[in-house]
N, C-alpha and C positions, 0 to 999 in steps of 0.2 A: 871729131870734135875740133873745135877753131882754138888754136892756141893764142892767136894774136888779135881776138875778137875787141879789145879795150880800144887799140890802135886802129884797128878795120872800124871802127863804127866813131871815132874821135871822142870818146866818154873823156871829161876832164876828171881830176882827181875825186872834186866833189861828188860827181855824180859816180863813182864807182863807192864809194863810200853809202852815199845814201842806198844805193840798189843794193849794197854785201844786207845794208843795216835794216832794210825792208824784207829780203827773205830771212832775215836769222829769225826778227819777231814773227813774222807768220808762220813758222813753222816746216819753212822749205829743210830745214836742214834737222835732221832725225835728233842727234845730239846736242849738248851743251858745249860749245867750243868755247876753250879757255887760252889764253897766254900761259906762258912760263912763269908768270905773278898772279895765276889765279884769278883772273880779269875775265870774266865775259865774254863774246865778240860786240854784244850791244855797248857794254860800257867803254870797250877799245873803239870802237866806231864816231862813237858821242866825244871823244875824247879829242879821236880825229879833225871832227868836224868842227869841233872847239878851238885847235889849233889852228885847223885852214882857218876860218871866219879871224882869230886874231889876226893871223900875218895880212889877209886883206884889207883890213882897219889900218893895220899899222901903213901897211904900201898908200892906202889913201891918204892918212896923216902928211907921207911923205910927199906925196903929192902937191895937198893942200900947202902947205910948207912952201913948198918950193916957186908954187907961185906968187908969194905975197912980196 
């Protein structure tokens, strides 16, 4: 098994995210994986992906900003 397959294949943050969050709902993964808060993996994934998509809004903001 490839331990550095993320790196070997250049997957960005998001796209590891969306693939965890594509096998957990179809059912690749036998159990119900949870957090230490009782969290889901779909609702930690969604949360993720909530997070990345802000900070890339905000870096555009900053962007736009800096050109005017």
């Amino acid at each position: 098994m490839e331990e550095n397959i993320i790196e070997r294949l250049k997957l960005t943050e998001k796209e590891v995210i969306s693939i965890v969050s594509e096998w957990y709902q179809n059912g690749m993964y036998p159990d119900i994986l949870q957090n230490e808060h009782g969290h889901e993996l779909c609702e930690i994934t969604q949360s993720l992906w909530e997070r990345k998509i802000s900070q890339e809004i905000k870096q555009l903001n900053i962007k736009i900003n800096e050109s005017k």
